[in-house]
C-alpha positions, 0 to 999 in steps of 0.5 A: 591470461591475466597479463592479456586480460590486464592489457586489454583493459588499458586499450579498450576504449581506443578512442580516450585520450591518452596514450596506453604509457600514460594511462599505465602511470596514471593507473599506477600512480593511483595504486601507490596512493591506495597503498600509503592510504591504506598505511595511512589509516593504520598509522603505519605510513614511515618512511620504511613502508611508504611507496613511490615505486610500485616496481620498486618498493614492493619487490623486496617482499616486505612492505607487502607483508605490512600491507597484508597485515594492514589490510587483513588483521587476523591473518598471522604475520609470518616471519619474514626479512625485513632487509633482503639483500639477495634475489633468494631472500627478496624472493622467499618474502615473496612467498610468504606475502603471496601465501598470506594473499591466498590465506585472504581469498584474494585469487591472483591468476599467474602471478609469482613471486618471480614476477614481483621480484623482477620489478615487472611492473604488469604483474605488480600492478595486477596483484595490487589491483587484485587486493584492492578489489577484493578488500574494497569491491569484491566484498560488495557483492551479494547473495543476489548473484552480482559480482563485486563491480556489479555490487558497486554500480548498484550502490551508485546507481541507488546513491544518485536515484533521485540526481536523474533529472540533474543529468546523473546517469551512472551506467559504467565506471568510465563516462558516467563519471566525467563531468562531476556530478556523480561524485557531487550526488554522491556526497551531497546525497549522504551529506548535504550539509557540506556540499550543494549539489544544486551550485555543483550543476549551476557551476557547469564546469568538470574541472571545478566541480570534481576538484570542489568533490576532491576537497570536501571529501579529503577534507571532511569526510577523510577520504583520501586523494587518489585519482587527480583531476585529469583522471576522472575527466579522461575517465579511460580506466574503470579500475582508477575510478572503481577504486575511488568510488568504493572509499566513498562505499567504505565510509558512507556504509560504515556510517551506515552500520554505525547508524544501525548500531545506535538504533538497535541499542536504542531499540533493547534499552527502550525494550528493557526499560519498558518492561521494567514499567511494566513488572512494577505495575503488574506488582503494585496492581496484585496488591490493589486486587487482593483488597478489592475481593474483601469488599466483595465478599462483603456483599452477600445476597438476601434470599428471602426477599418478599417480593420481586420490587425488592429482588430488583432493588437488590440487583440495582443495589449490586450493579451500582456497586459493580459498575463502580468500584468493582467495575473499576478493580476488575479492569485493573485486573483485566488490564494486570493479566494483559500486562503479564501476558505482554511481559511474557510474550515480549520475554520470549520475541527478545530471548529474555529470561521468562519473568517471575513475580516477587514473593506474594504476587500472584502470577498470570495464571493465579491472578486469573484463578482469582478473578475468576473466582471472584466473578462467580461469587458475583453471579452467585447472587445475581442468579439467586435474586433474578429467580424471583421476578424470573415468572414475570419476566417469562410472562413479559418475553412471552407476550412480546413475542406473540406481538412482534410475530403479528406485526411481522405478519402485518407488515408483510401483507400490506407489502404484499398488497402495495406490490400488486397496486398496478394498472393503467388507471393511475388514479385507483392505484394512488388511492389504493395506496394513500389507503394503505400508507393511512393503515400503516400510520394508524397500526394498533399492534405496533404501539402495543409492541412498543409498550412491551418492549418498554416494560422489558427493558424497564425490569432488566431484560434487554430486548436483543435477549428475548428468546422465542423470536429470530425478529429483534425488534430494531429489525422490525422498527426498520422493517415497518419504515422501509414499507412505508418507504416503498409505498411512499415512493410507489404513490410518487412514482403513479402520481409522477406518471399521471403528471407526465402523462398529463403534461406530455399528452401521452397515451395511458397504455403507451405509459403503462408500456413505458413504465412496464420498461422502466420498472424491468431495467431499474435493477437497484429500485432506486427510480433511476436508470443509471449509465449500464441500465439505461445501455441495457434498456436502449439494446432491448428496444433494438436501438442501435448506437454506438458507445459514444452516442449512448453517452450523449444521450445518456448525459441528456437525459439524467438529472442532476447526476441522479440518472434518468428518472421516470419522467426523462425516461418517458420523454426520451422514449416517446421522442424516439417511438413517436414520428416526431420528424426531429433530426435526431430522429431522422438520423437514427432511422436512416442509421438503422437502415445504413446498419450502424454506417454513415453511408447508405449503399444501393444495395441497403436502398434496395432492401426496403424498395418495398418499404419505401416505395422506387419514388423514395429509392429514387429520390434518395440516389439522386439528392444525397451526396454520393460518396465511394462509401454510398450515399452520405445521408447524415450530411443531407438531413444535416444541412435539411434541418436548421 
């Protein structure tokens, strides 16, 4: 099976050139190069192991020992005769070299130590290109499912990704390959310092190109020379190039590991030696803590403060002493527990020994207990002082509330009657709500919230911590502007009708009809019917127009992309409810009788007979151009008007 499989590997491509001999001594010419490469690297290449002749050298069994040994280190040489003479002893190293292929994971499918002995050269060439997949391509694969050759055309296809646009397209071992340039993206890709891919594609030359490829990479890089020229040119052998290839996988993914390696021990000194900053700080800032809980001790509170100026004096006293440097030390030790924690946690992540402070520093857990000790000497006092003015400041919270609730009150109904201002009388209802803006300016309740928050916040109450109320009191300033607002734009918009009304010469209740319209389409309140209110607006008033007529109108009608105001609004729609005879009228009446067509039938004339009179009908069918669709009534009312 393998000895048909390895011959219809060399004439699968029947049209390639040379002969099946020629590719058989080139194929074996690679292989003996691999071999002494291999020798090479290990420094093992005498004269006793070098190959010329892979039906020759290698059927005494011993060079094939050495390879396994070159190739698989950790494989134990087994002994062997390093000078058979007889077909027994040639044979018997055989074995052996074949146990040590097996020992290896390489699978030779009808391969005997027979074959090898009897200089059969097929077989010879199957065993080592059996080796030379599994040591350079078989280990390419993945947990993915691709097998070895799979593994490495990946790897090249990844490698010359970004070649694509230069012509590189590597989608087998054979063609993809014959022009050089894959070998040029492949080095120039890793290592763009010793060859240009840009003069590699400008020189259009395979020859020169592949040959400039051979150098550099011998040269510079240490792979070894393989193939010839002719052979990645002819390209009608996969395993010639696959073996060529994967030295460049061999290197750049050892280069690679290397890389890794570097970077990672880089990562755990960088790791260490930032922990190590950190514990010194954690340790010297314990000691800075422990010196700071002596001042505050120091500090005791005076309970028999005779009044509440005085108990506020002393809770100012106190809150400079802690927005300074107790403000300071407990951020210190705020930042000291984080630390610990960070020490800690990055002990765990990195499997490190779990860290333990020097004699006479506190651990995290104590350093905690201590913080949190100290903090409640200093709330001891604050309460103590803070329970003298504590009768005020209930009597101060209580009339706060009581006028926040009013002015809540307040607001609400004048907004309340700034919604039911309506009517077609445009000038009651601006007066109607001039009058109120003119309250609301001159609100007594507001100013006097105003002054009780300032008196709060004056003897330390935050305003957000009055209790007694769900209104916070910047809700509340809010409040009272966004009512102003509304009643501010509400005016605008009755003196903007009574101003269309006025310049358009429009019907009061053909405006109020308008504006009855317009205030149901307008969803956000922002006076301005946006693209979807506007479709909205156009399909409740049964005005049939396509997507792309819709836009027309929409684009003539908005103002400075804000959308279509009240004003716009009243104009388009009093040009298109009032007989104005415009064209784009007269189109649009007709279209609604086409329904929604650009042709109008007979039978659609006849359903309006009634409507339009057998005169009209008539008149239709004998002036608008007939067409197989009907009667082109856009091109008559076109080519009617100017």
């Amino acid at each position: 099976f393998f000895f048909v499989r390895l011959i219809m590997s060399f004439c699968k491509d029947p049209t390639a050139e040379g002969t099946l001999m020629d590719r058989g001594r080139r194929q074996e010419t690679m292989f003996v190069n691999w071999i002494n490469a291999q020798f090479a690297r290990a420094n093992h290449l005498t004269p006793e192991n070098k190959v010329t002749d892979v039906g020759e050298d290698l059927k005494s069994g011993v060079r094939l020992i050495r390879l396994m040994c070159v190739l698989c280190p950790t494989l134990k040489a087994p002994k062997y005769n390093q000078n058979p003479k007889v077909l027994f002893a040639r044979t018997e190293n055989l074995n052996q070299a074949l146990a040590m292929v097996a020992e290896g994971g390489i699978k030779t499918v009808g391969i005997g130590a027979d074959n090898i002995a009897d200089g059969d050269r097929m077989m010879t060439l199957g065993l080592i290109w059996s080796i030379i997949y599994h040591v350079r391509i078989g280990a390419i694969s993945g947990t993915d499912g691709k097998s070895g050759r799979e593994g490495l055309l990946y790897w090249c296809q990844k490698q010359t990704s970004r070649y694509q646009n230069d012509g590189v397209n590597v989608v087998n071992f054979t063609s993809s390959w014959k022009d050089g340039l894959a070998l040029a993206a492949i080095i120039n890709n890793n290592r763009p310092d010793l060859l240009d891919f840009k003069k590699m594609k400008e020189l259009g030359k395979p020859k020169e190109i592949i040959k400039e490829a051979f150098r550099v990479a011998e040269e510079h890089l240490g792979v070894p020379h393989l193939v010839e020229v002719e052979d990645i040119l002819i390209a009608d052998d996969e395993k010639v190039i696959m073996a060529y290839v994967s030295e460049y996988f061999s290197l750049f993914s050892k280069q690679v590991a290397a890389s890794d390696a570097i970077r990672r021990a880089k990562a755990f000194l960088e790791q260490e030696m930032a922990m190590a900053e950190l514990r010194s700080e954690y340790e010297a800032g314990v000691v800075k803590v422990k010196e700071w809980a002596d001042l505050v001790t120091a500090v005791q509170p005076q309970t028999d403060a005779p009044s509440l100026e005085d108990a506020w004096a002393q809770i100012q006293r106190f809150d400079a002493f802690r927005s300074g440097a107790a403000k300071e030390q407990m951020q210190l030790a705020q930042g000291l527990l984080a630390k610990y924690d960070t020490i800690q946690m990055s002990g765990k992540t990195h499997q490190r020994k779990a860290y333990q402070p020097p004699a006479g520093v506190l651990t995290g857990p104590g350093l905690k207990a201590f913080i949190k000790e100290v903090t409640e000497k200093e709330w001891q006092f604050t309460r103590v002082v803070r329970e003298y003015y504590a009768a005020e400041k209930k009597k101060a919270e209580q009339e706060y509330v009581e006028l926040v609730e009013e002015l809540d009150a307040f607001m609400e109904g004048k907004q309340q009657e700034a919604a039911a201002v309506a009517g077609s009388n445009l000038d009651d209802a601006g007066d109607k709500l001039a009058a109120l803006m003119e309250e609301i300016k001159d609100c007594e309740v507001f100013g006097k919230a105003e002054k009780a928050v300032e008196r709060l916040e004056n003897n330390g109450i935050p305003i957000h911590a009055v209790a007694g109320t769900n209104k916070r009191w910047d809700e509340m300033c809010w409040k009272l502007e966004q009512v102003k607002d509304y009643i501010s734009r509400k005016k605008t918009f009755y003196e903007t009708e009574k101003n269309v009304a006025a310049s358009q010469d429009i019907p009061a209740d053909r405006l109020a009809e308008f504006n009855e319209i317009f205030q149901t389409f307008d969803t956000d309140m922002s006076s301005a019917l946006q693209l979807r209110d506007f479709a909205n607006c156009i399909k409740g008033l049964g005005i049939e127009v396509d997507d792309d007529e819709l836009e027309v109108l929409f684009k003539k009608y908005t103002v400075s992309g804000k959308g279509i105001t009240f004003e716009k609004f009243v104009e388009f729609m009093w040009q298109a409810t009032a007989d104005t005879q415009s064209k784009d009228q007269v189109l649009m009446s007709f279209k609604t009788l086409a329904h929604n067509k650009e042709c109008l039938t007979s039978e659609e004339l006849q359903q309006v007979i009634e409507q339009l009179g057998p005169n009209l009908v008539e008149f239709c069918s004998s002036h608008m151009p007939a067409t197989d669709g009907g009667f082109d009534y856009v091109k008559y009312i076109t080519e009617t008007f100017e």
